[in-house]
N, CA, C and O atoms as CSV, one atom per row, in Angstrom:
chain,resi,resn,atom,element,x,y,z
A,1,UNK,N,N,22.066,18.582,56.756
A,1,UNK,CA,C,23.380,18.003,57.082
A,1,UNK,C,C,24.353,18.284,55.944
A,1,UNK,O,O,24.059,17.890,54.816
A,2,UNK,N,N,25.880,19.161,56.237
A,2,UNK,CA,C,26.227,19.061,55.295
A,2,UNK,C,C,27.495,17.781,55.239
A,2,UNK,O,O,28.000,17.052,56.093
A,3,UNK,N,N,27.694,17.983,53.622
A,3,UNK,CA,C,29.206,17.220,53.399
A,3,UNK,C,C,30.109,17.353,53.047
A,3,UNK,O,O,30.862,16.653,52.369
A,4,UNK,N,N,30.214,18.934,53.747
A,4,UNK,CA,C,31.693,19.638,53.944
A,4,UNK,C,C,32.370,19.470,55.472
A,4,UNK,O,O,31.951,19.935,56.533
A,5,UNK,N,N,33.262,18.852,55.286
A,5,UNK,CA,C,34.325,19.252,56.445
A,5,UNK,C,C,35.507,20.050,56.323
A,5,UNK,O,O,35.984,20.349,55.228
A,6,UNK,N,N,36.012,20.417,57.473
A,6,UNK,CA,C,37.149,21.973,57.377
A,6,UNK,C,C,37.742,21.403,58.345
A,6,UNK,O,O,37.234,21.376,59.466
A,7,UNK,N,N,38.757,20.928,58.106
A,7,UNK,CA,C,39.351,20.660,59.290
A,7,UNK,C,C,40.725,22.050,59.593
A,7,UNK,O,O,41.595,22.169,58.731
A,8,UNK,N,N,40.747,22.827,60.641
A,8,UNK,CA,C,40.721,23.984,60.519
A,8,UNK,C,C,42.080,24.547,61.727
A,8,UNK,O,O,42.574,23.629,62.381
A,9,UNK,N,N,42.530,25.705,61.943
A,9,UNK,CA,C,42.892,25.875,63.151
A,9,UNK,C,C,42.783,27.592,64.050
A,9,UNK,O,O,43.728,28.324,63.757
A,10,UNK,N,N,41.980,28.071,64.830
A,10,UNK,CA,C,41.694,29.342,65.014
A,10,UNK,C,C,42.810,30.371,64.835
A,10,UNK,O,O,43.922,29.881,65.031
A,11,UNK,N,N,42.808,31.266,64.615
A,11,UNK,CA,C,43.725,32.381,64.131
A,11,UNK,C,C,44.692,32.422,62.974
A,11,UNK,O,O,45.603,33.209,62.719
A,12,UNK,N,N,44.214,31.299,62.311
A,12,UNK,CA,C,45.167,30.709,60.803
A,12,UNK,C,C,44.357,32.033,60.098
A,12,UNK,O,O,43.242,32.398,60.473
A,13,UNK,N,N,45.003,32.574,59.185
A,13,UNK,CA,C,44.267,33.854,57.966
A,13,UNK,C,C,43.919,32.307,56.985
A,13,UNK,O,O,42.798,32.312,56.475
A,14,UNK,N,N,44.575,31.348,56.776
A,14,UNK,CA,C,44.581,30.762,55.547
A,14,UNK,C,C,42.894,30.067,55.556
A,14,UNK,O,O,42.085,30.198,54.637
A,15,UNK,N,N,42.686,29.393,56.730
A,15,UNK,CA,C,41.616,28.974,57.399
A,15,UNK,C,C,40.132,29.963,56.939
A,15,UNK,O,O,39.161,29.866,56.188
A,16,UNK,N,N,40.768,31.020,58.032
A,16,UNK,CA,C,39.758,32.374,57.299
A,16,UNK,C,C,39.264,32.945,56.071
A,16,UNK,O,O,38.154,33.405,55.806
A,17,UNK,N,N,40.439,32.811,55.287
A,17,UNK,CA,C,39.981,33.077,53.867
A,17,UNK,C,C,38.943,31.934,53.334
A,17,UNK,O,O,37.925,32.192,52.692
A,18,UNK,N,N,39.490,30.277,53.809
A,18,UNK,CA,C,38.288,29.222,53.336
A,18,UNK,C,C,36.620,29.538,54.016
A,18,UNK,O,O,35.489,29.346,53.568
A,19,UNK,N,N,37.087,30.040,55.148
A,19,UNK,CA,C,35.782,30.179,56.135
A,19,UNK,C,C,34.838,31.183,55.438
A,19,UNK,O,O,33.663,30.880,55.232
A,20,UNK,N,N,35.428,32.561,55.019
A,20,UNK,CA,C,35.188,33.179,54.388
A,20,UNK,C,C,34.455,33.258,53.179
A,20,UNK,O,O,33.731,34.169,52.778
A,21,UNK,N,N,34.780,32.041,52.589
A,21,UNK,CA,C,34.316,31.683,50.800
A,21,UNK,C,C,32.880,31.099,51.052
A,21,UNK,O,O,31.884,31.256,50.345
A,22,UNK,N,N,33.026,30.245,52.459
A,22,UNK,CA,C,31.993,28.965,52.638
A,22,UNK,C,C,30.821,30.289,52.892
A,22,UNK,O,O,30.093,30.773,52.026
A,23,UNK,N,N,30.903,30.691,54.371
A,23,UNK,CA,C,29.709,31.803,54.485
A,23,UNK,C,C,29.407,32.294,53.366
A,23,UNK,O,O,28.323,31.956,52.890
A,24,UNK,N,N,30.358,33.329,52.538
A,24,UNK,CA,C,30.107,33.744,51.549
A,24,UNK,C,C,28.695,33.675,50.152
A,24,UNK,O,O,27.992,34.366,49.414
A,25,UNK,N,N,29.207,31.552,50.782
A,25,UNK,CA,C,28.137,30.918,49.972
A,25,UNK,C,C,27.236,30.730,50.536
A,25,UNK,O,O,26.287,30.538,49.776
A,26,UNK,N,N,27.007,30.680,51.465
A,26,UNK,CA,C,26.078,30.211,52.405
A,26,UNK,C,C,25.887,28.441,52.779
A,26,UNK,O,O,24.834,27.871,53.063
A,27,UNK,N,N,26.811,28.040,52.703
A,27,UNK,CA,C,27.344,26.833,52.593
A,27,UNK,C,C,27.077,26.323,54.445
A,27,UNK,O,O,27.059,27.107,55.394
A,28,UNK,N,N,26.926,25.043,54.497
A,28,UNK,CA,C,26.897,24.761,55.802
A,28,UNK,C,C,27.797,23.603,55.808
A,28,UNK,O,O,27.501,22.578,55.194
A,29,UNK,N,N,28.923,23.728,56.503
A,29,UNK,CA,C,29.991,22.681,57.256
A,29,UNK,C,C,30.229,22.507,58.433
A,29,UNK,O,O,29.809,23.280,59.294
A,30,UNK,N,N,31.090,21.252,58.748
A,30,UNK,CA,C,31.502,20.996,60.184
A,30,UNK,C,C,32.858,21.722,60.008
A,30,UNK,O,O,33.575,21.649,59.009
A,31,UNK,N,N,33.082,22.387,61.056
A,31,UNK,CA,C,34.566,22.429,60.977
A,31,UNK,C,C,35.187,21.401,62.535
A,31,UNK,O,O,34.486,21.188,63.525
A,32,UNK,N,N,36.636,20.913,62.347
A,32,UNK,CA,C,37.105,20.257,62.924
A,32,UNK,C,C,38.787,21.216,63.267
A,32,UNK,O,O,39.732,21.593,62.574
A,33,UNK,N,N,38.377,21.284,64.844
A,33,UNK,CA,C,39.914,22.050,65.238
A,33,UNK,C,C,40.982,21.069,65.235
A,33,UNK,O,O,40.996,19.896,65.608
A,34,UNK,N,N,42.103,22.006,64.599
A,34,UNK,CA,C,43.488,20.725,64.772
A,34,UNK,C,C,44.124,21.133,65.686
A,34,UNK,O,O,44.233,22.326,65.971
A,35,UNK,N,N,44.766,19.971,66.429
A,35,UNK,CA,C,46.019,20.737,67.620
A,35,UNK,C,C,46.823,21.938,66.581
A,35,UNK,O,O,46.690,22.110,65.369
A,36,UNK,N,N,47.613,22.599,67.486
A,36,UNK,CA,C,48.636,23.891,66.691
A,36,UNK,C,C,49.622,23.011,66.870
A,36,UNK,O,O,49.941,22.997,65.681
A,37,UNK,N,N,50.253,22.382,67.283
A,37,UNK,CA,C,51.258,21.618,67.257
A,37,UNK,C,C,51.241,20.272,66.119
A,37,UNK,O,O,50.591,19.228,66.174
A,38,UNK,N,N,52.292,20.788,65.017
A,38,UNK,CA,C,51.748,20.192,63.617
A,38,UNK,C,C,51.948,18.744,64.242
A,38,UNK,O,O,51.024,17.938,64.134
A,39,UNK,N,N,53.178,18.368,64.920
A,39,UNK,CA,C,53.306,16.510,65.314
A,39,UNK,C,C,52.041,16.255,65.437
A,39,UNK,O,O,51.632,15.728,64.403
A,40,UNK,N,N,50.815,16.449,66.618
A,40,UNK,CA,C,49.820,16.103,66.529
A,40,UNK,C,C,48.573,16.024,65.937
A,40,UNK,O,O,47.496,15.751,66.467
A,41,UNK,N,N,48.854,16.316,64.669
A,41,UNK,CA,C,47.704,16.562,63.368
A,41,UNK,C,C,47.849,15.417,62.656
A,41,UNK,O,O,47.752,15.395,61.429
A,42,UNK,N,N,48.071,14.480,63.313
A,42,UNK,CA,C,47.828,12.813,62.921
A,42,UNK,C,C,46.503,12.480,61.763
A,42,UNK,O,O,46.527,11.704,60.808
A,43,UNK,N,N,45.225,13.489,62.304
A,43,UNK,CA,C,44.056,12.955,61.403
A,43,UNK,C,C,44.105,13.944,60.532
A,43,UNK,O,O,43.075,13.645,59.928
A,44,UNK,N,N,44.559,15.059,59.892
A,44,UNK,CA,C,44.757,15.609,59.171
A,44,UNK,C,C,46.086,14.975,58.258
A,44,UNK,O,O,45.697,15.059,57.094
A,45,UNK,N,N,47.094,14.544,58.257
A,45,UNK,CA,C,48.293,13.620,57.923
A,45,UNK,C,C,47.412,13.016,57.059
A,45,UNK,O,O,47.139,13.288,55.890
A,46,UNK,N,N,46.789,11.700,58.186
A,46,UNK,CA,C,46.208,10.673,57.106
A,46,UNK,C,C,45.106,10.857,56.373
A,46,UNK,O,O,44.980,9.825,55.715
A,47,UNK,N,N,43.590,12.148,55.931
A,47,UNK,CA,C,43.013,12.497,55.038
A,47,UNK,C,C,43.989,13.312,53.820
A,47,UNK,O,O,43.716,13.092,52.640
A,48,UNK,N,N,44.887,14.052,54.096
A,48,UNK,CA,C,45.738,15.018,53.027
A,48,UNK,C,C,47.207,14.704,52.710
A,48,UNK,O,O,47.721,15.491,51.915
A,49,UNK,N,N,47.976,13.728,53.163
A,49,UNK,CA,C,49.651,13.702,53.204
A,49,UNK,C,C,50.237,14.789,53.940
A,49,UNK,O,O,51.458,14.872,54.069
A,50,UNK,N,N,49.435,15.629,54.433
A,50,UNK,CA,C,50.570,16.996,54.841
A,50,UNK,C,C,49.564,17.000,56.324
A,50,UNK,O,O,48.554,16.422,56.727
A,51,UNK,N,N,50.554,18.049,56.829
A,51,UNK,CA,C,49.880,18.463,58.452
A,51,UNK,C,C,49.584,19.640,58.265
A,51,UNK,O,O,48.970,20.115,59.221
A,52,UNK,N,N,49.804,20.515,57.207
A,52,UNK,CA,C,49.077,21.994,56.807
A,52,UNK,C,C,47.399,22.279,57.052
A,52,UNK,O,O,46.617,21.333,56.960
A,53,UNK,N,N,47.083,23.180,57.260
A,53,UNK,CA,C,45.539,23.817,57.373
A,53,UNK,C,C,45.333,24.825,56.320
A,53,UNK,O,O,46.298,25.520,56.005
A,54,UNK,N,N,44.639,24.928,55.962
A,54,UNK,CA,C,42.975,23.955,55.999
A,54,UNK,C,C,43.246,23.251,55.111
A,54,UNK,O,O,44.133,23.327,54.260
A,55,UNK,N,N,42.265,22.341,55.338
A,55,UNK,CA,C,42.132,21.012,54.408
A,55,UNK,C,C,40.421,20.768,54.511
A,55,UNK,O,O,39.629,20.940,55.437
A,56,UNK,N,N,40.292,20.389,53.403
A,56,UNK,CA,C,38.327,20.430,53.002
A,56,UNK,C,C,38.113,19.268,52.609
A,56,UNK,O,O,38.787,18.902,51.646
A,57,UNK,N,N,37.129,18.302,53.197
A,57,UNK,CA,C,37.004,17.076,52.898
A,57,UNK,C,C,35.358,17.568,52.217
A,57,UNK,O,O,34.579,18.297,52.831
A,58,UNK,N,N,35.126,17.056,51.022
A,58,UNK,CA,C,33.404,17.154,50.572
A,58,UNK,C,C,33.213,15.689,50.077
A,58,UNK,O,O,33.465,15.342,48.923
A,59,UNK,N,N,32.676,14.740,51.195
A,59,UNK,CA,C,32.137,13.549,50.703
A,59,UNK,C,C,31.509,13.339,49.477
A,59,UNK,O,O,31.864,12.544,48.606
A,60,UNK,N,N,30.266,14.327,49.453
A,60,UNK,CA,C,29.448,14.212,48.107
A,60,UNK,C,C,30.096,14.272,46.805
A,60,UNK,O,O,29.535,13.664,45.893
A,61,UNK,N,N,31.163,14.889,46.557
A,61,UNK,CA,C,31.499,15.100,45.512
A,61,UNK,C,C,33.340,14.242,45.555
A,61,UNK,O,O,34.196,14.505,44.711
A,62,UNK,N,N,33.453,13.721,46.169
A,62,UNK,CA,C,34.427,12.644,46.342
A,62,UNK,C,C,35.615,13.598,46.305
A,62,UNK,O,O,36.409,13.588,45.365
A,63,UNK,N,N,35.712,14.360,47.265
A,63,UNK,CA,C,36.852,15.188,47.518
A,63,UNK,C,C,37.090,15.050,49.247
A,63,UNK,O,O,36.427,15.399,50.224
A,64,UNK,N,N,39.193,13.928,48.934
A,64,UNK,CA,C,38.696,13.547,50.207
A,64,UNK,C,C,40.160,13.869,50.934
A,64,UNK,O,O,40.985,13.091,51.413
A,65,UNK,N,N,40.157,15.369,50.826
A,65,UNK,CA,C,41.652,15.694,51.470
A,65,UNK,C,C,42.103,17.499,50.491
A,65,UNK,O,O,43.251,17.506,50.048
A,66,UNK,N,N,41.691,18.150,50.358
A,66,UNK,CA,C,41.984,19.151,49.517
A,66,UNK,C,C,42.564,20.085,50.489
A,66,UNK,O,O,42.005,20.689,51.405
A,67,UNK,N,N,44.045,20.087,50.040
A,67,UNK,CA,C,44.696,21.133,50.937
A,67,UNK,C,C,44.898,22.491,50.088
A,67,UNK,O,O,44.388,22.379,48.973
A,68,UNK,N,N,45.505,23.746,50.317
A,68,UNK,CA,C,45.763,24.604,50.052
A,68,UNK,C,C,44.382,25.625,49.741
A,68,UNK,O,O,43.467,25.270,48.998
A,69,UNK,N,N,44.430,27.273,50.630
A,69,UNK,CA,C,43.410,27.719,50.867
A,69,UNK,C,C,42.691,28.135,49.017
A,69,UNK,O,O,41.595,27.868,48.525
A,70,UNK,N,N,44.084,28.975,48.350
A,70,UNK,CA,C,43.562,29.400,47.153
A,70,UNK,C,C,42.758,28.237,46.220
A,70,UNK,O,O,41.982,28.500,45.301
A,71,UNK,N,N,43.194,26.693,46.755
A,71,UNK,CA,C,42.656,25.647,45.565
A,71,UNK,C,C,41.266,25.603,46.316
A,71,UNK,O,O,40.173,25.476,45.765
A,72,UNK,N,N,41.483,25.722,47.570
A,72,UNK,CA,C,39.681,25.449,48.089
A,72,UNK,C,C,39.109,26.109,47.699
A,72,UNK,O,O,38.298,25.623,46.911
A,73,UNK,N,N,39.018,27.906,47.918
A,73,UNK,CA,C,38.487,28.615,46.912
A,73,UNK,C,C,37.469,28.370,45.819
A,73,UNK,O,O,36.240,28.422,45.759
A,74,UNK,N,N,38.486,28.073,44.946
A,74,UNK,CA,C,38.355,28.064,43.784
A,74,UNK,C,C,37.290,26.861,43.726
A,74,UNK,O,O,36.374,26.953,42.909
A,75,UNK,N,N,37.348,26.110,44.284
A,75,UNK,CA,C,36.903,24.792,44.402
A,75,UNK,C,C,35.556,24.772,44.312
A,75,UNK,O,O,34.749,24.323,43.497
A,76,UNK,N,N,35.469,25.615,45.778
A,76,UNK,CA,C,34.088,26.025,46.097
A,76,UNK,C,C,33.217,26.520,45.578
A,76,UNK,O,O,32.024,26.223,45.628
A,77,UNK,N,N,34.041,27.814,44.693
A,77,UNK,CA,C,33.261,29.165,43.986
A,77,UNK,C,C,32.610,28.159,42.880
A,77,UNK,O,O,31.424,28.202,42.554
A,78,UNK,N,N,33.635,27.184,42.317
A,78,UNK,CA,C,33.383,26.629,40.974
A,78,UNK,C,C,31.965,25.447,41.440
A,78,UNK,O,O,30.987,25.301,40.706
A,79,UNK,N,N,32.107,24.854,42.513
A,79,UNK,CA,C,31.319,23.863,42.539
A,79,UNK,C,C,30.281,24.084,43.099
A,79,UNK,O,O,29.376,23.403,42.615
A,80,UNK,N,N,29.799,25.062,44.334
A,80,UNK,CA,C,28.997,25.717,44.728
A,80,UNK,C,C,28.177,27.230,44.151
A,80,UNK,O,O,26.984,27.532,44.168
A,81,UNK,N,N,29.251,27.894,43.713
A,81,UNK,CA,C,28.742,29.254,43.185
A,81,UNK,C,C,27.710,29.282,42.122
A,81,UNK,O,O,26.894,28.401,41.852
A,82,UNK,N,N,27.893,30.523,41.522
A,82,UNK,CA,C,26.755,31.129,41.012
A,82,UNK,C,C,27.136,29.906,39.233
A,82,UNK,O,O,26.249,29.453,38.509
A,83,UNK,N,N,28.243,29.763,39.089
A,83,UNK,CA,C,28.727,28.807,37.602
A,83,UNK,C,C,28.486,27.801,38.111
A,83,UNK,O,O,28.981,26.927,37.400
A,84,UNK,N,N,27.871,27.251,39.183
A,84,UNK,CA,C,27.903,25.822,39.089
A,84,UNK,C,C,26.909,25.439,38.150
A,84,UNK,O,O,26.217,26.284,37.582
A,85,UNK,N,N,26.760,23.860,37.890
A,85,UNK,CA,C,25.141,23.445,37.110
A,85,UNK,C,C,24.611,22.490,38.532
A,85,UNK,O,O,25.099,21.809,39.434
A,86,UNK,N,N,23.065,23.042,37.949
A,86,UNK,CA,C,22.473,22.642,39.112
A,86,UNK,C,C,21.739,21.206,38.894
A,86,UNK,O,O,21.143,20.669,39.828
């Protein structure tokens, strides 16, 4: 079970690039589709302040709203990758 969520939206590149990092790692998440119509991204609003995609929720590590694709990234590489401590 993991305790990554993606809350996500199909044909976003920004999305893709996070999707991208996670496989990459071999990482296992839920992803969660948002309406395309930002008004209705109500549950994305209230985990992040913004209605933007993607946004990465990781319970375990008390990350509970991380928007912007390049900070997820980084996020990931750093906390999952090959530099993490195990």
């Amino acid at each position: 079970m993991s305790n990554l969520t993606l809350y996500e939206l199909p044909g976003c590149p920004y999305c893709a690039k996070v999707t991208d990092a996670i496989k990459a790692l071999d990482l296992e998440y839920e992803s969660v589709e948002v309406p395309s119509s930002h008004a209705e991204r109500d549950e994305v609003e209230a985990i992040s302040g913004q209605t933007g995609v993607p946004v990465l929720v990781d319970e375990e590590n008390g990350v509970d709203g991380m928007a912007e694709s390049s900070d997820i990234v980084a996020y990931l590489e750093e906390t999952y990758g090959d530099g993490a401590e195990a």
